[in-house]
C-alpha positions as CSV (number, residue, x, y, z in Angstrom):
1,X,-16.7,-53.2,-84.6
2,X,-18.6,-50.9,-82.6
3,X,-22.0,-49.5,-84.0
4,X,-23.0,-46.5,-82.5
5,X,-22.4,-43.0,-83.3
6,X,-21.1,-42.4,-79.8
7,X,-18.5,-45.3,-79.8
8,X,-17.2,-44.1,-83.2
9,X,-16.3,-41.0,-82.2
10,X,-14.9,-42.1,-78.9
11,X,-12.3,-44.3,-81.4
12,X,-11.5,-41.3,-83.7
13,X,-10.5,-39.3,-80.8
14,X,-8.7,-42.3,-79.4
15,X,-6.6,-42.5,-82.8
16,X,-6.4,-38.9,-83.1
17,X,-4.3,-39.1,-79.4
18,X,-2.2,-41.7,-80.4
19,X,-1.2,-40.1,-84.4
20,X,-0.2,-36.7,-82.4
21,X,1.7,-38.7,-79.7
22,X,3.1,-40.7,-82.7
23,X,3.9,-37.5,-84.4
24,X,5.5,-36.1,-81.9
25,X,8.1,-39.1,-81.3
26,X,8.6,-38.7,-85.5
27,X,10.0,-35.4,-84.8
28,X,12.5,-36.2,-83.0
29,X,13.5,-38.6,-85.4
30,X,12.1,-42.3,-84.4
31,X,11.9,-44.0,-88.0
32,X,9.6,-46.5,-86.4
33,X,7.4,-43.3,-85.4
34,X,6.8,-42.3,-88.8
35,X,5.8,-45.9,-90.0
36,X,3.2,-46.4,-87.0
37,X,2.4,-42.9,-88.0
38,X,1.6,-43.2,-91.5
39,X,-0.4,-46.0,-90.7
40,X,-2.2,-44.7,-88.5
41,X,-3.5,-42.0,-90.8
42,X,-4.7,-44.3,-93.4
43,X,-6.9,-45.6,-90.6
44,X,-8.0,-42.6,-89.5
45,X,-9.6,-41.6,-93.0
């Protein structure tokens, strides 16, 4: 787990990326999308 401020936010922007990506694919209907997706939130909190 990284410790520093720096690398923390560097990992929240990473997961941002990817849960807009993610979204994206979950509009157009990819059921697999939304679970990643939903996942992904909970992490992100």
């Amino acid at each position: 787990m990284p410790t520093s401020k720096k690398q923390l936010v560097k990992l929240n922007k990473a997961k941002k990326e990817k849960a807009e990506e993610l979204a994206k694919q979950a509009a157009a209907g990819s059921k697999e999308a939304q679970k990643k997706l939903k996942k992904l939130e909970k992490k992100i909190k």
